[in-house]
N, CA, C and O atoms as a DFTB+ gen file, in Angstrom:
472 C
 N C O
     1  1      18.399      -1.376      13.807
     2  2      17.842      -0.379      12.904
     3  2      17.133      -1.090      11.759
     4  3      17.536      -2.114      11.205
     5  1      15.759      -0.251      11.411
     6  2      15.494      -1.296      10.215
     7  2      15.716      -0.217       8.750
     8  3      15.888       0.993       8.606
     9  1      15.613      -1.301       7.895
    10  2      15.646      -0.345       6.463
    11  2      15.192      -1.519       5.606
    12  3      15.162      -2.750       5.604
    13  1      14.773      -0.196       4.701
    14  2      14.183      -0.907       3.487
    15  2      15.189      -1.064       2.483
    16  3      14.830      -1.702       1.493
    17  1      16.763      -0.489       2.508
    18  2      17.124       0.207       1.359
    19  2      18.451       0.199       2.127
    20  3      18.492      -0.187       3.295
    21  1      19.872       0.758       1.260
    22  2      21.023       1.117       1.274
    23  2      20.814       2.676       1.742
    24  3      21.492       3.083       2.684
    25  1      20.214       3.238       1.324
    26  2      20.057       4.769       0.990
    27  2      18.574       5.162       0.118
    28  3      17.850       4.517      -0.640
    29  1      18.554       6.455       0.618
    30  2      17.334       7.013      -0.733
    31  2      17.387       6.333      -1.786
    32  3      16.442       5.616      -2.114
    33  1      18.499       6.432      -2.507
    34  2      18.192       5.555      -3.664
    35  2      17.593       4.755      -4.111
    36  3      16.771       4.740      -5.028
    37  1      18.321       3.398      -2.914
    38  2      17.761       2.402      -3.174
    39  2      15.852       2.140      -3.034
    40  3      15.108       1.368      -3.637
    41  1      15.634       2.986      -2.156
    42  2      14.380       2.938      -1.345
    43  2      13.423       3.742      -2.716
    44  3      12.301       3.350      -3.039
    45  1      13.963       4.615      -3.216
    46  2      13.245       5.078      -4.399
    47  2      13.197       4.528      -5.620
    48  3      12.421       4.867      -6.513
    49  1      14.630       3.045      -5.723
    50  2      14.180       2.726      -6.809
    51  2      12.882       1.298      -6.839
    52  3      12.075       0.912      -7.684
    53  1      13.182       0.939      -5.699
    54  2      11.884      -0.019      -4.992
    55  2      10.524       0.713      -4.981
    56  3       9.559      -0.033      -5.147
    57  1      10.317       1.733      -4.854
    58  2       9.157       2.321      -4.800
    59  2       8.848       2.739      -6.558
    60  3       7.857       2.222      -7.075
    61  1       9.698       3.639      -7.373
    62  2       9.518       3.535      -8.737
    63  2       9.047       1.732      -9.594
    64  3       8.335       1.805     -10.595
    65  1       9.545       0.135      -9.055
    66  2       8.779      -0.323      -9.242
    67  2       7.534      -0.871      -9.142
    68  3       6.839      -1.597      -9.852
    69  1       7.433      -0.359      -8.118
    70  2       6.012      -0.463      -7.044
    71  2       4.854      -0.278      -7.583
    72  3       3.874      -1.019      -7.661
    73  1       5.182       1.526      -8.213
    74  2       4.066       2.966      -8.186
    75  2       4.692       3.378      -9.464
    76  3       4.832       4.580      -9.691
    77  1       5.157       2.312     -10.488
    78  2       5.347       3.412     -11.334
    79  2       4.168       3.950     -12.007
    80  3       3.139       3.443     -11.559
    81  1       3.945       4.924     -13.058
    82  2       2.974       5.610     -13.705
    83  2       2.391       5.057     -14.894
    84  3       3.118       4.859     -15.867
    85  1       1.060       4.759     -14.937
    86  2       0.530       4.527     -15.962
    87  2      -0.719       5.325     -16.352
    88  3      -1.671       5.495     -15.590
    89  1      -0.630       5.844     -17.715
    90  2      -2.084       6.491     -17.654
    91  2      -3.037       6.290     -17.722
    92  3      -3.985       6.832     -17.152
    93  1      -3.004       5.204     -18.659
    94  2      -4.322       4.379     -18.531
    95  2      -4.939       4.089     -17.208
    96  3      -6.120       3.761     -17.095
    97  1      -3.965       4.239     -16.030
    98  2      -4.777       3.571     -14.443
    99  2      -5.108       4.597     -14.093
   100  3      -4.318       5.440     -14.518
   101  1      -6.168       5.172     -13.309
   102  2      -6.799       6.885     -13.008
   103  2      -6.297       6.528     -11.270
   104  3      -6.490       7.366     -10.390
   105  1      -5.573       5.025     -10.952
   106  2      -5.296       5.662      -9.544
   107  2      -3.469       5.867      -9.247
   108  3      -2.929       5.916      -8.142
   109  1      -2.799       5.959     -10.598
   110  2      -1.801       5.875     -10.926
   111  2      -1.251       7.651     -11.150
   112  3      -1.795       8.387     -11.974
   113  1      -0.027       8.128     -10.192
   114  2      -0.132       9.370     -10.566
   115  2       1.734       9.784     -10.957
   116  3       2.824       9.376     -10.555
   117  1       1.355      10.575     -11.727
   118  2       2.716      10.884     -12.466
   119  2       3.572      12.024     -11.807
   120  3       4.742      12.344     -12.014
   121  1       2.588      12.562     -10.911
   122  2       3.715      13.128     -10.292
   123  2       4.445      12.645      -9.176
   124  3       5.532      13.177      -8.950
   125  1       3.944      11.507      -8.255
   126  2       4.278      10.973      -7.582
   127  2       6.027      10.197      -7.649
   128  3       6.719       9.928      -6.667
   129  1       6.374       9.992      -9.059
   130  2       7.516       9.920      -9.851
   131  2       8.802      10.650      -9.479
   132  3       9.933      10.486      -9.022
   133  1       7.925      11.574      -9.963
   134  2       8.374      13.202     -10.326
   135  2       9.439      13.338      -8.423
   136  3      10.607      13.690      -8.257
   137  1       8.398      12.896      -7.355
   138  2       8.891      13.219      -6.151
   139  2       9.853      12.164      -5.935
   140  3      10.902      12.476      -5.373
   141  1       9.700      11.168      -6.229
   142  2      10.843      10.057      -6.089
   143  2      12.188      10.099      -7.153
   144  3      13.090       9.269      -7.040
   145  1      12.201      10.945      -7.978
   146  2      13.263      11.091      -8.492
   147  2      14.158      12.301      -8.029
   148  3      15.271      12.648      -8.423
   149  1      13.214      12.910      -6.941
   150  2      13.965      14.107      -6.880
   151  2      13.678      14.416      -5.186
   152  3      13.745      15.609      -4.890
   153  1      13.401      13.565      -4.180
   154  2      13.110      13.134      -3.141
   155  2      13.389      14.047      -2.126
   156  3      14.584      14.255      -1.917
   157  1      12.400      14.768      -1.301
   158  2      12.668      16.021      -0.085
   159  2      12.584      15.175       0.931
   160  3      12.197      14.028       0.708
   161  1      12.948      15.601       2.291
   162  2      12.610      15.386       3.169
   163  2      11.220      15.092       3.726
   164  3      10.357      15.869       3.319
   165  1      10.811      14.135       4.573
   166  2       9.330      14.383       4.170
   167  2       9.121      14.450       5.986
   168  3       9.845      13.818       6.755
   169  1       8.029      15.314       6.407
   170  2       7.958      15.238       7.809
   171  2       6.581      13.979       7.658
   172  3       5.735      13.966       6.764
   173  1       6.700      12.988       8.830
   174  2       5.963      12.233       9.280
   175  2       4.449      12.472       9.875
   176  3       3.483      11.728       9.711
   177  1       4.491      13.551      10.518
   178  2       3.470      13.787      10.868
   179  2       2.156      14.929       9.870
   180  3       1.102      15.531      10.072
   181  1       3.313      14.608       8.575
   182  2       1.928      15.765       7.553
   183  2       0.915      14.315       6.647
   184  3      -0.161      14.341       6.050
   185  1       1.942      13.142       6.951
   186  2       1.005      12.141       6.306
   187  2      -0.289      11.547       7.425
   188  3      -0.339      11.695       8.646
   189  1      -1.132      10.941       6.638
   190  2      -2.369      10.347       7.338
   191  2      -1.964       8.757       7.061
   192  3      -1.432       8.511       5.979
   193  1      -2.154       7.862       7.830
   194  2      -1.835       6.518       7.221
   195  2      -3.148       5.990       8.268
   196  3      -3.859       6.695       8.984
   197  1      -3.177       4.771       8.109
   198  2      -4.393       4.104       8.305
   199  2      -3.694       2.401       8.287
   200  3      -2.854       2.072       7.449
   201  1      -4.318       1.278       9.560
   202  2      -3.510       0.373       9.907
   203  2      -4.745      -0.666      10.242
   204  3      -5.654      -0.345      11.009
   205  1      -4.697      -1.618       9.751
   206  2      -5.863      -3.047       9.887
   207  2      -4.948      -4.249       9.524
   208  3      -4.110      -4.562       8.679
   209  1      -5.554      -4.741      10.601
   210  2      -4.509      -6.220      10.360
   211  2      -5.555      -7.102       9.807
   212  3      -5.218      -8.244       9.494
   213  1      -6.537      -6.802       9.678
   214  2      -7.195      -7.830       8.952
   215  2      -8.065      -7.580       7.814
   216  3      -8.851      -8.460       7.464
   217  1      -8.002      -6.450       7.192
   218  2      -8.663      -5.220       6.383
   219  2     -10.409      -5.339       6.349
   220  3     -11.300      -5.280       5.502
   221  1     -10.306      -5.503       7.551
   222  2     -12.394      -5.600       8.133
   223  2     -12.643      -6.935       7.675
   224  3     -13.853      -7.118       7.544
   225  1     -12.063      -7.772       7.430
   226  2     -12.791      -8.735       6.574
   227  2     -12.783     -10.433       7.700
   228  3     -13.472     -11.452       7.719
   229  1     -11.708      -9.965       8.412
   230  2     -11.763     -11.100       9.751
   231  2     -10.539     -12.478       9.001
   232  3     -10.603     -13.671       9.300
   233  1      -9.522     -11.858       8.017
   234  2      -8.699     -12.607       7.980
   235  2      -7.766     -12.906       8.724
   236  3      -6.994     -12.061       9.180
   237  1      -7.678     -14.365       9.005
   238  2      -6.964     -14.985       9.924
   239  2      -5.361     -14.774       9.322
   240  3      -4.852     -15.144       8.264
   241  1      -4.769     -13.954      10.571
   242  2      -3.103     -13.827      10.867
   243  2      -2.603     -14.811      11.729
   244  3      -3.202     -15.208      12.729
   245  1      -0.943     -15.411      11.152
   246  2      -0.872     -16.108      11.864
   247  2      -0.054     -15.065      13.079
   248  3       0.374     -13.980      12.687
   249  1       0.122     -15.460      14.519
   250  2       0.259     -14.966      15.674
   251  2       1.678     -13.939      15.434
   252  3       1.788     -12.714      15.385
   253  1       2.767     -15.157      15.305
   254  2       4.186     -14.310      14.885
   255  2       4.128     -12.977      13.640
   256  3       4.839     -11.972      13.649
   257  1       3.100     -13.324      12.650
   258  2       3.219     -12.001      11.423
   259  2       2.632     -11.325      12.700
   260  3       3.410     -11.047      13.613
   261  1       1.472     -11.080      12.802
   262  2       0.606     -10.374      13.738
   263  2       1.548      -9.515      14.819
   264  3       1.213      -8.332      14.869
   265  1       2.328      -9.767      15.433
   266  2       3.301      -9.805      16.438
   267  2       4.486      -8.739      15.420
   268  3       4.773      -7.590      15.758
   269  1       4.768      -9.087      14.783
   270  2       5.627      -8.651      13.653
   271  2       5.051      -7.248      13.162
   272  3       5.641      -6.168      13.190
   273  1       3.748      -7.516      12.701
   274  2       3.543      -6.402      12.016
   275  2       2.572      -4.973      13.120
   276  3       2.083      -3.873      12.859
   277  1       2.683      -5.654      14.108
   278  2       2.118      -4.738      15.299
   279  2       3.283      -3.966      15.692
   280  3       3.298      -2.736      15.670
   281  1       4.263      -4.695      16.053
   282  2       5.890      -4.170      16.612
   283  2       6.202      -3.101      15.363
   284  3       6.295      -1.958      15.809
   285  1       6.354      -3.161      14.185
   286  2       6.645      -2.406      12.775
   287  2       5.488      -0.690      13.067
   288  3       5.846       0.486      13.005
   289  1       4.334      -1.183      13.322
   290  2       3.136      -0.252      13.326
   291  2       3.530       0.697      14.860
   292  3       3.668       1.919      14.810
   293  1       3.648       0.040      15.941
   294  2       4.160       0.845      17.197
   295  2       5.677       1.669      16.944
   296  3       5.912       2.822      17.306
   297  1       6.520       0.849      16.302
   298  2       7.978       1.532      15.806
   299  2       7.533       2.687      15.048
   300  3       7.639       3.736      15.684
   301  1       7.245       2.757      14.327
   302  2       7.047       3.873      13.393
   303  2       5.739       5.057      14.384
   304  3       5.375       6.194      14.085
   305  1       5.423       4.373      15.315
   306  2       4.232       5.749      15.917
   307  2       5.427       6.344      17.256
   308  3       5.121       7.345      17.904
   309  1       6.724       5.615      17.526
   310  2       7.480       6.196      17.913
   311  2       8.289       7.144      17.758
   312  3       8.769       8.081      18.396
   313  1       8.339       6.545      16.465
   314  2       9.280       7.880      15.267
   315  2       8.655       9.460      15.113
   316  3       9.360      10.435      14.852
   317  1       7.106       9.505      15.342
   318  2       6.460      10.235      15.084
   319  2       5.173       9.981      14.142
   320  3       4.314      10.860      14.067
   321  1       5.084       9.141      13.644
   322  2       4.139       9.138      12.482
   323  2       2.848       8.752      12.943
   324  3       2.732       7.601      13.364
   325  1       2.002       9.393      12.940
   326  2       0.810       9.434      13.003
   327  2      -0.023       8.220      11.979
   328  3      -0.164       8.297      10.758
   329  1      -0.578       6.947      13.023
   330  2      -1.356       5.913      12.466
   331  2      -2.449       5.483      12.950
   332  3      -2.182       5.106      14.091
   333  1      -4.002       5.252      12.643
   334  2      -4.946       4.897      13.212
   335  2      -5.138       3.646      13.020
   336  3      -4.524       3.073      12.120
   337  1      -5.986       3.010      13.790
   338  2      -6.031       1.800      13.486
   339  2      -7.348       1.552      13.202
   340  3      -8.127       1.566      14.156
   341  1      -7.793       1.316      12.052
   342  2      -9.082       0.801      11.577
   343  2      -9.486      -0.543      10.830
   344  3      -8.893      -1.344      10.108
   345  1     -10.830      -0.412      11.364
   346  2     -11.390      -1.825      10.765
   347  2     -12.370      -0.973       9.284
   348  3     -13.380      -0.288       9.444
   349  1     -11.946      -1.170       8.425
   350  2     -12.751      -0.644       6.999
   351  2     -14.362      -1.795       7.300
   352  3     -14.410      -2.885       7.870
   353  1     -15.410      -1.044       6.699
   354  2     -16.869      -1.535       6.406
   355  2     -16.815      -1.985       4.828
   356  3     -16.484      -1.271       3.881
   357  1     -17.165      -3.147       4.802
   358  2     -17.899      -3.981       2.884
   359  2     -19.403      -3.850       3.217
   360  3     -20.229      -3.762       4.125
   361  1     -19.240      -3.887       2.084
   362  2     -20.678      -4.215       1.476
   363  2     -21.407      -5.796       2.075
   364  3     -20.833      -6.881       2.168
   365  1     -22.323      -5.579       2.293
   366  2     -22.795      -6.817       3.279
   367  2     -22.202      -8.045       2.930
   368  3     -21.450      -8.712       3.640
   369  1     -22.739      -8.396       1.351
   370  2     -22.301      -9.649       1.071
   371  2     -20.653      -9.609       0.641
   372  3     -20.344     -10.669       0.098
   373  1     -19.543      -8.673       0.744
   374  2     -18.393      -8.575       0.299
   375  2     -17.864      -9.782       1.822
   376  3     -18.173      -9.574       2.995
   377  1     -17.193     -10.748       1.407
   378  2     -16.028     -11.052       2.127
   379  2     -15.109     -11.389       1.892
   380  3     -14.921     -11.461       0.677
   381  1     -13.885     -11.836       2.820
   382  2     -12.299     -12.146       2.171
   383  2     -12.171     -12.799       1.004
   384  3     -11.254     -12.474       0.250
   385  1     -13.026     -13.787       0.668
   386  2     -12.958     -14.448      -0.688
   387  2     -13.212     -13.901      -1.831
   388  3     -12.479     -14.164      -2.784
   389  1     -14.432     -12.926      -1.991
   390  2     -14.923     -12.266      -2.401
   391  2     -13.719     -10.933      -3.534
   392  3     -13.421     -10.684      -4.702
   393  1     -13.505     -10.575      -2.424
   394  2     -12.149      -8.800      -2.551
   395  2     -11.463      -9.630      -3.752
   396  3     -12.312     -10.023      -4.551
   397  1     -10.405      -9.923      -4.018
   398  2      -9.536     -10.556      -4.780
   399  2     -10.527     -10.988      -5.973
   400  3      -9.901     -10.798      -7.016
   401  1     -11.691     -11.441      -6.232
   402  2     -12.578     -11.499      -7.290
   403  2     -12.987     -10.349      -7.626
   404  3     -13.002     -10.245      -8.853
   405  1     -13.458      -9.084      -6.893
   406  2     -13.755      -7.956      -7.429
   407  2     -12.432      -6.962      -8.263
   408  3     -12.454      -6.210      -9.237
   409  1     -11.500      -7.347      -7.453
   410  2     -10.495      -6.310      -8.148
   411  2      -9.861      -6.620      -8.784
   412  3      -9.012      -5.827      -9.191
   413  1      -9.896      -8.330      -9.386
   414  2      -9.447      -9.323     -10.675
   415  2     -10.532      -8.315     -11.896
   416  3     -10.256      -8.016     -13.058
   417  1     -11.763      -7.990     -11.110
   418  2     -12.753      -7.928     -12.479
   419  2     -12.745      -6.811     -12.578
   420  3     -13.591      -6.405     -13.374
   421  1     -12.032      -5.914     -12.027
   422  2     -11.863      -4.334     -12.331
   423  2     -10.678      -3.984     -12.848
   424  3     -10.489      -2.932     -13.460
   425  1      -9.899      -4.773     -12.645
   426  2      -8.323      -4.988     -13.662
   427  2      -8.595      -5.110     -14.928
   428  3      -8.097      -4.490     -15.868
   429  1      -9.731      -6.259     -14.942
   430  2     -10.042      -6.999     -16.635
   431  2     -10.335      -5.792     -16.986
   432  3      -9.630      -5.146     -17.762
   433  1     -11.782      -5.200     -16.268
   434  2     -12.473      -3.909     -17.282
   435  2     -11.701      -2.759     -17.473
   436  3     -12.109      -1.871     -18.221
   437  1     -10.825      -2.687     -16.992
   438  2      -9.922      -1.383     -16.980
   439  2      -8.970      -1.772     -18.284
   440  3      -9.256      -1.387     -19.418
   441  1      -7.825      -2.566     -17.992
   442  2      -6.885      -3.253     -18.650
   443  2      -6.983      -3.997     -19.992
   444  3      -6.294      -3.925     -21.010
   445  1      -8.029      -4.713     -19.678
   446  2      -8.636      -5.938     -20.414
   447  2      -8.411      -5.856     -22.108
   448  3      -8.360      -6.899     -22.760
   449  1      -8.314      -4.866     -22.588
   450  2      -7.937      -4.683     -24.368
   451  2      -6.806      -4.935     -24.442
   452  3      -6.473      -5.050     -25.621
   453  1      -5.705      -5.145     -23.492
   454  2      -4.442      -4.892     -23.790
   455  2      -3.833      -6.673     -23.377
   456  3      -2.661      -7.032     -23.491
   457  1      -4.700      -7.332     -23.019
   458  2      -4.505      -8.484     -22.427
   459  2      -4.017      -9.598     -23.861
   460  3      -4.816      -9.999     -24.708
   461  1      -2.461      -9.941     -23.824
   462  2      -1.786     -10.847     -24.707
   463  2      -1.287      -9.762     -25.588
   464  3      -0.837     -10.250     -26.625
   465  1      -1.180      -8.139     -25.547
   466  2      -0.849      -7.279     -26.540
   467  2       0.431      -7.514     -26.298
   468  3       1.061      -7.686     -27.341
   469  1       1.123      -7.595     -25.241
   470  2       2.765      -7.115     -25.030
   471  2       3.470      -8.398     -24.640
   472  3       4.680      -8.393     -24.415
């Protein structure tokens, strides 16, 4: 059996540090909280999820993760959960090196006033 967690609990308090809420972030949501503190049942098949092992960009996996995280992706489409498997499109000149520089510089511009405040 796998788990992330002891129980709900635990699994919600791993996810509260994950996703917790900030307002300043506009992709940060507060009610999302709200559901992890107070946690329903959730059916599998009302979510959409989406699955790339290499997120379009042609990063090299080594064989065993690959293997690993394929077995994890088929387990869970057993359970019920509905997953596609896609290759996402960049921007021509975007590649693997690239990603991690863009969303360093969208952290700064977002964040960036608060940088050495706390």
């Amino acid at each position: 059996m796998r788990q992330l967690g002891r129980d709900v609990a635990d699994v919600a308090l791993m996810a509260r540090s994950l996703y917790d809420w900030c307002p300043e972030d506009p992709l940060s949501q507060p009610h999302f909280n709200a559901q992890l503190l107070d946690p329903e049942p959730m059916d599998p098949k009302t979510l959409r999820i989406a699955w790339s092992a290499d997120l379009g960009l042609g990063f090299a996996v080594d064989t065993d993760v690959m293997k690993v995280m394929v077995g994890e992706v088929d387990y869970l489409r057993q359970l019920g959960w509905t997953i596609e498997t896609v290759n996402p499109t960049w921007p021509e000149r975007i590649d693997g090196y690239a990603l991690p520089v863009l969303q360093q510089a969208a952290l700064a511009a977002q964040f960036g006033k608060d940088l050495g405040t706390k």
